[in-house]
C-alpha positions as CSV (number, residue, x, y, z in Angstrom):
1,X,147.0,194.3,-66.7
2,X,149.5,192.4,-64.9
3,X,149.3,195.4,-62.1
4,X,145.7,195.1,-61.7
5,X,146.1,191.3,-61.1
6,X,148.6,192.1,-58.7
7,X,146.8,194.6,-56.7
8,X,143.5,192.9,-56.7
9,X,144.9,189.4,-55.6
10,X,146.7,191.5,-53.0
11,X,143.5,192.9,-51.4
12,X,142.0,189.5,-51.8
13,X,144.3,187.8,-50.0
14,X,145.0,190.3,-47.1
15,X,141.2,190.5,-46.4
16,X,140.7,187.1,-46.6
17,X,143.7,186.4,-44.4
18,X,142.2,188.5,-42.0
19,X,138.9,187.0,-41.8
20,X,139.9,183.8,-41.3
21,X,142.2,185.1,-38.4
22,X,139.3,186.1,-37.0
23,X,137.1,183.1,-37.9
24,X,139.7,181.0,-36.1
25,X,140.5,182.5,-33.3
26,X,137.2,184.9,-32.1
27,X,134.7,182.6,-33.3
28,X,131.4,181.9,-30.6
29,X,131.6,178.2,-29.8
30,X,128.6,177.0,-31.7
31,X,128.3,179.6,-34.0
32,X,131.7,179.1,-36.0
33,X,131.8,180.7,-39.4
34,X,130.4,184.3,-38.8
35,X,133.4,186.2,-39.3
36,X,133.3,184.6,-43.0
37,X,129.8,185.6,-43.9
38,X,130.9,189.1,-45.4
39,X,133.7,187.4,-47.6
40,X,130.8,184.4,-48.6
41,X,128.1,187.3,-49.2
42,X,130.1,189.2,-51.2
43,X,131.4,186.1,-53.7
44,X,128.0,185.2,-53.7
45,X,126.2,188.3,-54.8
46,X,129.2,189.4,-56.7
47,X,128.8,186.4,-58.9
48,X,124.6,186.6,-59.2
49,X,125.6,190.1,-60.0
50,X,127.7,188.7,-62.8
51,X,125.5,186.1,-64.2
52,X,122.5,188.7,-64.4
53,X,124.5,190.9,-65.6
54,X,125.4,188.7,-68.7
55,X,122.0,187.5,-69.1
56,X,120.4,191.1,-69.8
57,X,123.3,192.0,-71.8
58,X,122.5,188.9,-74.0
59,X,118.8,190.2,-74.2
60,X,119.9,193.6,-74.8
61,X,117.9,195.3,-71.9
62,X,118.7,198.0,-69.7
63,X,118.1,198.6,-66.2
64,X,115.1,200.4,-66.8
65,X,113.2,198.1,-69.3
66,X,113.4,194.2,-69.2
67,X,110.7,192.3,-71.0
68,X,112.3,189.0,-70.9
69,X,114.9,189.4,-68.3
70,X,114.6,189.6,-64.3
71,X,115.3,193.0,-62.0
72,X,118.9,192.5,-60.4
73,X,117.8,193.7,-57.3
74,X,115.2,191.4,-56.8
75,X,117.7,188.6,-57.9
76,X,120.7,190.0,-55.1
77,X,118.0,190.1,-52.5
78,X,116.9,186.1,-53.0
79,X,120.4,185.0,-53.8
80,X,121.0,186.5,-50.0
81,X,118.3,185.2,-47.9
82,X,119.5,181.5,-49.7
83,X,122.9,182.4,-48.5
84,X,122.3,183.3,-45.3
85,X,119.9,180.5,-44.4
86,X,122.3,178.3,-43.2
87,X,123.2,180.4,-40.5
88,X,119.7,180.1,-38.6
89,X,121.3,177.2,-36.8
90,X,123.7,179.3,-35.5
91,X,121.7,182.1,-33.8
92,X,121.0,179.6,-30.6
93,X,124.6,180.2,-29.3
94,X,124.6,183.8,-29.8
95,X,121.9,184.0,-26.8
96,X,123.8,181.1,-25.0
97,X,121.3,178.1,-26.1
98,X,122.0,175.1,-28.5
99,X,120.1,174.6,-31.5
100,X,117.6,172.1,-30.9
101,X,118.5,168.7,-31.9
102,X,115.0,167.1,-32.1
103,X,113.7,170.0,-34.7
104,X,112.1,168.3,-37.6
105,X,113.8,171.3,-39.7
106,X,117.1,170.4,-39.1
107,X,119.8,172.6,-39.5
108,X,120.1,171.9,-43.6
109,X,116.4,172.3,-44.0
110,X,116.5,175.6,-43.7
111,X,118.2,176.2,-46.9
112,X,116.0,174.0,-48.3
113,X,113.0,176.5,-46.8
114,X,114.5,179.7,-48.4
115,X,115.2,178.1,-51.3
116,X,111.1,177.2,-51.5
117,X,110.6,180.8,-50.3
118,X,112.8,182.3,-52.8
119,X,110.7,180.5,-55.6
120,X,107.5,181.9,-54.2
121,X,108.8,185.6,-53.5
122,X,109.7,185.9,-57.2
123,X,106.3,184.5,-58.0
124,X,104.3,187.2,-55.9
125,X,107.2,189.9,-57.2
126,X,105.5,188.8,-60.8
127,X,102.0,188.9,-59.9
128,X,102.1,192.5,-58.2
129,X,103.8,194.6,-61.5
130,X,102.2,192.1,-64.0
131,X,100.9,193.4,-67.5
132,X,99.3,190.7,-69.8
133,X,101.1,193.2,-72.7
134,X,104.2,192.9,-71.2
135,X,104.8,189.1,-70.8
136,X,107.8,187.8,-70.2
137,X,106.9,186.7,-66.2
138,X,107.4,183.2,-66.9
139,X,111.1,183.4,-68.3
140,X,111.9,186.2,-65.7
141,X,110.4,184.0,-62.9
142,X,112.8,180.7,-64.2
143,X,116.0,183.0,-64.6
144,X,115.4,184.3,-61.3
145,X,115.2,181.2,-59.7
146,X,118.2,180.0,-61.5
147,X,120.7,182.5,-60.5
148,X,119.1,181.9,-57.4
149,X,119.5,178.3,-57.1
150,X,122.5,177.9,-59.0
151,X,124.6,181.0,-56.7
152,X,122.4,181.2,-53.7
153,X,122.4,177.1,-53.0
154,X,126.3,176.1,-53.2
155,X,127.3,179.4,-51.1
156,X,124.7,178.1,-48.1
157,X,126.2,174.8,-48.3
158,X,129.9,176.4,-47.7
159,X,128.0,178.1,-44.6
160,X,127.0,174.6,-43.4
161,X,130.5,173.4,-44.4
162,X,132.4,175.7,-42.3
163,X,130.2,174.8,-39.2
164,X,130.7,170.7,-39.4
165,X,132.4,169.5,-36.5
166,X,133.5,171.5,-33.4
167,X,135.5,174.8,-33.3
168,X,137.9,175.1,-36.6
169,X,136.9,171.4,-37.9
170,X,134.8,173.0,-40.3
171,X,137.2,175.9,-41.3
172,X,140.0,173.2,-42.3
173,X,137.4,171.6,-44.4
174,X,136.3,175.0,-46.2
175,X,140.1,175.7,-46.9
176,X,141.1,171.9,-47.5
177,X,137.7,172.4,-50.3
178,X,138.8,175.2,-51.7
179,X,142.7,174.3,-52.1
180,X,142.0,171.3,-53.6
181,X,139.6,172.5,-56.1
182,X,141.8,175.7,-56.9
183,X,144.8,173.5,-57.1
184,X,143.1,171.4,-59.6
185,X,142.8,174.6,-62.0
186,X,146.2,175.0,-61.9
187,X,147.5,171.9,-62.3
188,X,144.7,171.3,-65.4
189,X,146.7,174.7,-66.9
190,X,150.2,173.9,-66.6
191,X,149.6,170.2,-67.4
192,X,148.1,171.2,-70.6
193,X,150.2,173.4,-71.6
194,X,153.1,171.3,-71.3
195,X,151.6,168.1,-72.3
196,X,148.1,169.2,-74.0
197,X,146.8,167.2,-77.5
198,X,143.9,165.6,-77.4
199,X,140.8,168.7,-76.8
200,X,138.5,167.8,-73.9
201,X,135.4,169.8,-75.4
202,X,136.7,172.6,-78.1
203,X,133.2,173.6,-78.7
204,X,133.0,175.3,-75.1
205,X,136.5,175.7,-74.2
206,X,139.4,174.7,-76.8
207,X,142.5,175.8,-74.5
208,X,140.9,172.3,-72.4
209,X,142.7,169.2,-73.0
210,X,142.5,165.4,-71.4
211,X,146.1,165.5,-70.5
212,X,144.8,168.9,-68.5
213,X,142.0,167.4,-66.7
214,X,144.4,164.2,-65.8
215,X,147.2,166.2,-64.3
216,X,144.4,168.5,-62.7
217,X,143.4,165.4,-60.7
218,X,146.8,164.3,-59.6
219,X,147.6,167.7,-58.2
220,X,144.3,167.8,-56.9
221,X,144.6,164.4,-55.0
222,X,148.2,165.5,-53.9
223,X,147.2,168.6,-52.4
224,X,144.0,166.7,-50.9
225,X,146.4,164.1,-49.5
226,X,148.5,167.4,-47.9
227,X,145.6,168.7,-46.3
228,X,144.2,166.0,-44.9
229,X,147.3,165.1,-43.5
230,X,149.1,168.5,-42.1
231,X,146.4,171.2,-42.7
232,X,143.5,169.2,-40.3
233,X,146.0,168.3,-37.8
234,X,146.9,172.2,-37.6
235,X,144.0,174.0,-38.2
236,X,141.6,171.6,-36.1
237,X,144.1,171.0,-33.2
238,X,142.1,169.1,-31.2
239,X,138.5,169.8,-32.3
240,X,136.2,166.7,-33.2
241,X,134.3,166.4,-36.4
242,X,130.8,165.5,-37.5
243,X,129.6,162.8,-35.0
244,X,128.6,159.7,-37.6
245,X,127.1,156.7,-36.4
246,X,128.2,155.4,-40.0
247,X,130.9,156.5,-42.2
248,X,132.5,154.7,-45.3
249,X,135.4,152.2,-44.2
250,X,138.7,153.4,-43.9
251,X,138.0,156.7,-45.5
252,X,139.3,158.9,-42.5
253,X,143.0,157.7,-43.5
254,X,144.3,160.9,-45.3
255,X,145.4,158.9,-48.8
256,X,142.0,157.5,-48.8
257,X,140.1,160.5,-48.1
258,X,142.7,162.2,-50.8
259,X,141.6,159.6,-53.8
260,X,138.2,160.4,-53.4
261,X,138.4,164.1,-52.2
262,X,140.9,164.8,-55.3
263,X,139.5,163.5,-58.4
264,X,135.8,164.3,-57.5
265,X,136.5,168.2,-56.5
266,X,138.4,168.4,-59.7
267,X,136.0,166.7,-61.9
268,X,133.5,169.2,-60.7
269,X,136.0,172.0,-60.6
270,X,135.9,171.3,-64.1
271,X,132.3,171.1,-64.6
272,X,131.8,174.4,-63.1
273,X,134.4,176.3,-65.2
274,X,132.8,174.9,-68.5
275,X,129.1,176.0,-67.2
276,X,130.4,178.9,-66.3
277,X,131.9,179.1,-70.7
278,X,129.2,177.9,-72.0
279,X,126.8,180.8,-70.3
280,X,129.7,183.4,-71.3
281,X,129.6,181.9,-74.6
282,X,125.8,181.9,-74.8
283,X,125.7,186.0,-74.1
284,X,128.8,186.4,-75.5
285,X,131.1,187.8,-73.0
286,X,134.5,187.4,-72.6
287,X,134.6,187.8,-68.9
288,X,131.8,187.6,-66.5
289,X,132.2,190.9,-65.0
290,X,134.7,193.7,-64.3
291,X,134.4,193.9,-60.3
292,X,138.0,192.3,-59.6
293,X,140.6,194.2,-61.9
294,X,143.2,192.4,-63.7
295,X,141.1,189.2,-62.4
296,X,137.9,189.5,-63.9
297,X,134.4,189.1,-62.4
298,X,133.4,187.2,-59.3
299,X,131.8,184.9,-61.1
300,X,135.5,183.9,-62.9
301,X,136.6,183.3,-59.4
302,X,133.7,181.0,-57.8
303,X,132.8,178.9,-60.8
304,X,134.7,176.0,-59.8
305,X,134.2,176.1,-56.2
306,X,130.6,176.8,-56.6
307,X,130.3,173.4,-58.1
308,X,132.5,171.5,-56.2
309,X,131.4,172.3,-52.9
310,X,128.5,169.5,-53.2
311,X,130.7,166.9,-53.4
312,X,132.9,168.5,-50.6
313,X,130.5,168.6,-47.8
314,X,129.7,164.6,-48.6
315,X,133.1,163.7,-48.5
316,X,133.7,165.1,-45.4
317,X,130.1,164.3,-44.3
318,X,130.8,160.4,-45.3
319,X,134.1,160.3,-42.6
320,X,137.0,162.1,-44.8
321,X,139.2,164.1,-42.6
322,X,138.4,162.3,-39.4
323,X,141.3,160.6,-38.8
């Protein structure tokens, strides 16, 4: 067991090493973020692989037969085209054009488009094998557009996260979001192990404690504080974040930006992890999948960051890290 951790967390990190090597120092100026998208597509549809995978298994269906439960391929392809939305923006530069400022779209809206499309396409994937014996379209249709929504969303917003700003701007923000929000596990684990009493919520998760969730946030914020701080200054060099006309007072000062990067990422770390219980609970699964040995499922490794990536992009979209 403790092999297989160690080998998969070995792969992991090398791959993802090498990507961001890439990311950070091949990039197209203007298109920033490309050499990330297979490492984003796969913890995306790994972990809408996951979830579907739990949710037939709860309703006992097979591959070949699902009344009440929706087709994972149809699923994989929607959670995809979400994904991958955000990166319309950044087709312009790879034909040497900017992205037009003055389109009403903007460069969010286009998530929001695919995410509208991905509604309707499993709508019309209903209506064309629909059998009034059958039933079951509705529910299929909702699940769908859960997975969807709840995977396919998030991972489009790390897109736009990782192209704020100019050159690596965005990339420091990706890593200082996922840092702070991994960190915040951690420091939940160890603190309540050490100092654990009082249960934060035993009906979904009773190793959580509050004395977990409280030294969760202080190594959060202290890990915020040491991005912002050493992390921006390197990564960035002298690249230029979002241009704000209005940004909240003072919060470009890295302790600043740390007590309200910190807590908030860890609080929704937290929510994340316990959605993520609650569903395993629900279907009654111990992990969410078996596609990282030793580790787990995808979906055991995005559950926090897929919630917390929200409240990342408005920090940093509100002035943090701009000092």
């Amino acid at each position: 067991m403790l092999r297989d951790r160690l080998r998969t967390s070995a792969v992991l990190i090398s791959l993802v090493a090498a990507l961001l090597y890439l990311d950070g120092n091949y990039s197209i100026v203007g298109a920033e973020g490309l050499w990330l998208l297979p490492l984003l597509l796969f913890f995306s549809l790994g972990s809408a692989w996951d979830i579907v995978s739990m949710i037939r298994n709860s309703a006992g269906a097979n591959d070949s037969a699902y009344p009440s439960t929706p087709p994972r391929t149809r699923v994989l392809f929607l959670t995809c085209l979400v994904t991958l939305s955000a990166t319309v923006p950044l087709l312009w530069p790879l034909f040497d054009a900017a992205y037009p400022q003055n389109c009403p779209v903007g460069e969010l809206g286009w998530i929001v488009v695919a995410g509208i499309m991905a509604i309707f396409l499993g709508l019309m994937a209903e209506m064309r094998c629909y059998e009034a014996a059958g039933r079951g379209a509705l529910q299929r249709v909702l699940l769908s557009s859960f997975v969807v929504g709840y995977v396919g969303l998030p991972f489009a917003l790390m897109v736009s996260l990782r192209s704020l700003g100019d050159g690596n701007w965005g990339l420091a923000a990706l890593l200082t979001m996922i840092a702070v929000t991994k960190s915040a596990d951690a420091g939940a684990y160890f603190a309540g192990k050490s100092f654990g009493k009082r249960k934060l919520i035993p009906n979904l998760s009773p190793g959580k404690t509050w004395e977990g969730l409280i030294g969760g946030i202080i190594t959060a914020t202290v890990v915020a504080f040491g991005c912002l701080l050493w992390l921006f200054p390197a990564i960035a060099n002298s690249a230029a974040g979002p241009v704000l006309e209005t940004s909240i007072p003072g919060v470009n000062q890295p302790w600043l930006g740390a007590l309200l990067l910190g807590p908030l990422l860890a609080i929704a770390g937290l929510v994340g992890d316990l959605a993520e219980s609650m569903i395993k609970r629900d279907s009654g699964a111990k992990d969410s999948g078996t596609w990282l040995p030793g580790l787990g499922g995808v979906w055991d490794v995005t559950d926090s960051l897929i919630a917390a990536v929200l409240p990342a992009y408005l920090c940093f979209a509100a002035g943090v890290g701009l000092g």
